[in-house]
C-alpha positions as CSV (number, residue, x, y, z in Angstrom):
1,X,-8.4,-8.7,-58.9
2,X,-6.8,-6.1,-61.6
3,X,-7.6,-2.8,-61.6
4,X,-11.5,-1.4,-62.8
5,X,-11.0,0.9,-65.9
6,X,-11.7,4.0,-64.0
7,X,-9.1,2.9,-62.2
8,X,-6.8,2.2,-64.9
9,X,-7.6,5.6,-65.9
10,X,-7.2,7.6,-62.2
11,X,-3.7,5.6,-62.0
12,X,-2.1,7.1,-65.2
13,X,-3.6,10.6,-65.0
14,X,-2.2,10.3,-61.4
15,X,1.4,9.8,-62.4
16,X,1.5,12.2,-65.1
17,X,0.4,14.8,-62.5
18,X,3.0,13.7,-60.6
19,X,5.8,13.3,-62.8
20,X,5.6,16.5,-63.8
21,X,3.5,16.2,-67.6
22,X,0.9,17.9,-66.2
23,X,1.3,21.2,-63.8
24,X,-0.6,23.4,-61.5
25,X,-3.4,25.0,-63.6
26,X,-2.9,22.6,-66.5
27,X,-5.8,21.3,-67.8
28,X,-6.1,18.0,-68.0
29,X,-7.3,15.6,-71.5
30,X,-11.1,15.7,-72.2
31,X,-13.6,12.9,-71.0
32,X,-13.7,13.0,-75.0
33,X,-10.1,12.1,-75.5
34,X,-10.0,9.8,-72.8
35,X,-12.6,7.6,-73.9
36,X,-11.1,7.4,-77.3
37,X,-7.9,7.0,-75.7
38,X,-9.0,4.0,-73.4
39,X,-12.1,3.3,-75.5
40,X,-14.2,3.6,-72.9
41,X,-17.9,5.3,-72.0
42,X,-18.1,9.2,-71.3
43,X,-19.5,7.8,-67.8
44,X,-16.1,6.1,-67.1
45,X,-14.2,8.8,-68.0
46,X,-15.9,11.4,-65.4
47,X,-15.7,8.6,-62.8
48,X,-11.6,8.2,-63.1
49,X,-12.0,11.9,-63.0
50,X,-14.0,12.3,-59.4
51,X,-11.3,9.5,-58.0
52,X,-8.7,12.5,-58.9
53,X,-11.1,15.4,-57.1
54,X,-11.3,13.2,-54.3
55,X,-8.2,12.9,-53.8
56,X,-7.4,16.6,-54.0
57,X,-5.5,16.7,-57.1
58,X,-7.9,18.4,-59.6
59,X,-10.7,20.8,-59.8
60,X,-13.2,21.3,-61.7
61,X,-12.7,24.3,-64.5
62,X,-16.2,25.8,-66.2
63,X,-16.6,24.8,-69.7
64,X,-13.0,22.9,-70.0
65,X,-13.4,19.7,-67.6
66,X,-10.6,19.5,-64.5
67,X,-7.4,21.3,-63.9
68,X,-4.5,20.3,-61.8
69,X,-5.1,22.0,-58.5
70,X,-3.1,25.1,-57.8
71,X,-2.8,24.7,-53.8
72,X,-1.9,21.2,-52.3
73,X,-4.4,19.9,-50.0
74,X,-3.9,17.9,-47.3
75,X,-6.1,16.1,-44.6
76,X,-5.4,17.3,-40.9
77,X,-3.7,14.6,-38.4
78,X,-6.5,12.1,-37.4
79,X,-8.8,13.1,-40.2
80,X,-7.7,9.5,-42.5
81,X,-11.1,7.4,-41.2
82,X,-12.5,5.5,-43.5
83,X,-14.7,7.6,-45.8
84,X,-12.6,10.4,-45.8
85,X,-10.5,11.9,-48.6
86,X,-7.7,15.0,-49.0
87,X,-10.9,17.0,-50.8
88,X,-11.9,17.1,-47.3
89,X,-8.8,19.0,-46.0
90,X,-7.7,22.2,-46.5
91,X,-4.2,24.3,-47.6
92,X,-1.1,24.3,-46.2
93,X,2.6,25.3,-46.7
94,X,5.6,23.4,-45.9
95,X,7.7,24.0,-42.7
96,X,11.7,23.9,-43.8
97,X,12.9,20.8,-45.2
98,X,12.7,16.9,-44.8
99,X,15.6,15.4,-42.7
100,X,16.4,12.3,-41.1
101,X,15.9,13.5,-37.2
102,X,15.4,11.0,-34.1
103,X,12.1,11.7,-33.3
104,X,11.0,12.3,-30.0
105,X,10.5,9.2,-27.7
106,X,6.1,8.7,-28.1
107,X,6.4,9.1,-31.9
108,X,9.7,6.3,-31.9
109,X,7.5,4.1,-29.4
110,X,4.7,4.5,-32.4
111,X,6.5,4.0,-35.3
112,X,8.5,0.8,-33.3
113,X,12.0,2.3,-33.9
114,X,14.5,1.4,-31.1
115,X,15.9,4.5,-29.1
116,X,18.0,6.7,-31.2
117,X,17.3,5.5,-34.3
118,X,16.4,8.6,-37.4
119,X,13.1,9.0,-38.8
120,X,12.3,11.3,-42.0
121,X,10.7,14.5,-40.7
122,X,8.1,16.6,-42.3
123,X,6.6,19.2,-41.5
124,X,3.5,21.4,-42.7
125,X,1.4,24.6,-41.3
126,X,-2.2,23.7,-42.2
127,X,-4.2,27.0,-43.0
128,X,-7.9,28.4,-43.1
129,X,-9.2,28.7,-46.5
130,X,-8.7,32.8,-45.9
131,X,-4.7,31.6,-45.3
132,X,-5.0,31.8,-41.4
133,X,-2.6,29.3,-39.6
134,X,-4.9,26.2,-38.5
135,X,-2.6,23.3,-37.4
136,X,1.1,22.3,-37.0
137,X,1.2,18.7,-38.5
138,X,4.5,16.7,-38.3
139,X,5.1,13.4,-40.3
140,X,7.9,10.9,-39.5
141,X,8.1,8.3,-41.2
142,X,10.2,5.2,-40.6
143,X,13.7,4.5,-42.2
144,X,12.6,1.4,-44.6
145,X,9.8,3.3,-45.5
146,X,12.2,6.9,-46.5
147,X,14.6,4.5,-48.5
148,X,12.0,3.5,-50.6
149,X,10.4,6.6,-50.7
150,X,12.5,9.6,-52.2
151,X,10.3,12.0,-53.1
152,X,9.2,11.9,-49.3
153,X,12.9,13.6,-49.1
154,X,12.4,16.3,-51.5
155,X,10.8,19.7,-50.3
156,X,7.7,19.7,-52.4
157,X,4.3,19.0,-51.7
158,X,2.9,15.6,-53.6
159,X,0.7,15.9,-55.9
160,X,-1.0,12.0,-55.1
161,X,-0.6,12.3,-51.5
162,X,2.1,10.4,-49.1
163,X,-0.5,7.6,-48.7
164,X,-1.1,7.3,-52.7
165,X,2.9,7.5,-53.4
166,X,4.1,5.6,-50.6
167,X,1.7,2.5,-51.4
168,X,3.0,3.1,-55.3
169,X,6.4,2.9,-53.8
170,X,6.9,0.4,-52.0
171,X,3.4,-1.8,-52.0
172,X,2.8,-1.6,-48.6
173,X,-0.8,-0.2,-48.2
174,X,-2.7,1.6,-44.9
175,X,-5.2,-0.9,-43.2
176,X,-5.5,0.5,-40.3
177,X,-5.1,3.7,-38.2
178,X,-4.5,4.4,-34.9
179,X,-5.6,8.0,-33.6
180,X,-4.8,9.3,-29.9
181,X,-6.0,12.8,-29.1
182,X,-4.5,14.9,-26.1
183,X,-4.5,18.4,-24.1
184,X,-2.1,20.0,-23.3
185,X,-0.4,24.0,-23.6
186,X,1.4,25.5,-26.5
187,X,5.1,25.7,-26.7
188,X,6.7,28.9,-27.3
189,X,7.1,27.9,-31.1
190,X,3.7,26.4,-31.6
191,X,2.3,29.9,-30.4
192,X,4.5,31.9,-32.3
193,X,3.3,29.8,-35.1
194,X,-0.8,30.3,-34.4
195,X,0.3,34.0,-33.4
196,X,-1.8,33.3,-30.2
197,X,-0.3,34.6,-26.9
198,X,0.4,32.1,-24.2
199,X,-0.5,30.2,-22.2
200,X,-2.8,28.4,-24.7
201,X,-4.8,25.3,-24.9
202,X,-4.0,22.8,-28.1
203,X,-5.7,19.5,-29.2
204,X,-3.3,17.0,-30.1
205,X,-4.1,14.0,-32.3
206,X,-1.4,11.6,-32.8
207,X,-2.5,9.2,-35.8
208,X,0.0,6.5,-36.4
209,X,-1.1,4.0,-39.9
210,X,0.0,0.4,-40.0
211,X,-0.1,-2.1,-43.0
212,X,-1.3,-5.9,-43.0
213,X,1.5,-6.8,-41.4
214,X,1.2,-4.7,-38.3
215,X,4.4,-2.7,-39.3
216,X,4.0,1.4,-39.1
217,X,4.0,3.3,-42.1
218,X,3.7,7.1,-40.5
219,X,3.2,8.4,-37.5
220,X,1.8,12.1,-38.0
221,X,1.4,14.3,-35.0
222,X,-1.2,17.2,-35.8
223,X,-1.4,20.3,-33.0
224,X,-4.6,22.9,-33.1
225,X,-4.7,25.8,-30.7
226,X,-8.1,26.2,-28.8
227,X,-11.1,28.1,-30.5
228,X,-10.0,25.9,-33.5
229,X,-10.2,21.9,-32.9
230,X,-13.2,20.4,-33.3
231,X,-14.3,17.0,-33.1
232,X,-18.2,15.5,-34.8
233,X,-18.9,12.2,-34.3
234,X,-22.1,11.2,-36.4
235,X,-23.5,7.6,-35.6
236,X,-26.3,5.6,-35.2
237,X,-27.7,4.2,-32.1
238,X,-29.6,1.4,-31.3
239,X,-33.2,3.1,-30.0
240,X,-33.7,-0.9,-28.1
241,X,-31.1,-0.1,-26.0
């Protein structure tokens, strides 16, 4: 089924953001323009605009529509369940450089890669809205996935998101996820990074996403100290049972 209108709409503000047209603080064309643009309804206009705050990559700006965010946003490890979007994550800043590393033996077991074998690294400090470091998050994804992929190489952050830009990439789209949470203590660089003294509790969630053909697209690794990781679980229940 081809793409809705809004969606139309979402897809090529998306890539102008991305491609550079449209900057940080730049505000973006008027619900105005873009119905004459697209000649469309005001109301379709504003929708192709929330898909674009959902994702993180504009914000509302009083009395002149949206602006291109000026922080990325990005979702903590684990936090990509069905529902959820990168408006529902916080800042971060990028740790050093992508680079094809052999990731460590759980995260190759994950991602399917036999032993040895490189994986693109990423890396990102996730912090507290007041700029307080939060959680570690490390992203590896697999080498057919990097080859297709080079802004995933470059330092950074991306504007769309990696799940937006890798599925415009290559095609291959998340179905589902896999998350496995963990205690354990803090190394001596995860606590220099929290600036917590040791030892030190962390929560680790280790959230692996697969396509429709069962092949991994990233395995992410996210590490919170204690006082900080929190898990909600809202739900129904069946009152018969």
């Amino acid at each position: 089924m081809p793409p809705l209108k809004y969606e139309q709409i979402a897809e090529s503000l998306r890539s102008r953001i991305t491609e550079g047209e449209f900057g940080p603080g730049d505000i973006l064309p008027s619900s105005r323009d873009l119905c004459e643009q697209w000649a469309v309804s005001r109301a379709t206009a504003i929708k192709a605009m929330e898909v674009l705050r959902s994702d993180g990559l504009v914000v509302p700006y009083q009395g002149r529509g949206f602006a291109v965010t000026e922080a990325p946003v990005a979702r903590p490890a684990g936090g990509r369940g069905s529902g959820t979007t990168r408006a529902q994550g916080g800042p971060y800043r990028r740790l050093g450089a992508p680079d094809m590393l052999v990731p460590p033996s759980h995260v190759a077991d994950a991602l399917g890669l036999a032993p040895g074998r490189q994986a693109l690294h990423r890396a990102r400090l996730g912090l507290t809205h007041d700029g307080q470091p939060h959680s570690l998050v490390v992203a590896w994804f697999p080498p057919e996935v990097a080859e297709l992929c080079p802004r995933l190489h470059q330092n950074g952050p991306i504007a769309e998101g990696t799940t937006h830009y890798v599925r415009r990439a290559t095609g291959w789209l998340s179905v589902r996820g896999v998350d496995t949470t963990s205690v354990r203590l803090a190394t001596r660089a995860e606590a220099e990074l929290f600036q917590v003294k040791r030892p030190c509790a962390v929560a680790v969630v280790l959230h692996t996403a697969y396509d429709d053909r069962g092949k991994a697209l990233v395995c992410e690794e996210g590490v919170t100290p204690e006082g900080l990781w929190e898990r909600v679980d809202n739900y129904a229940m069946n009152q018969g049972d």
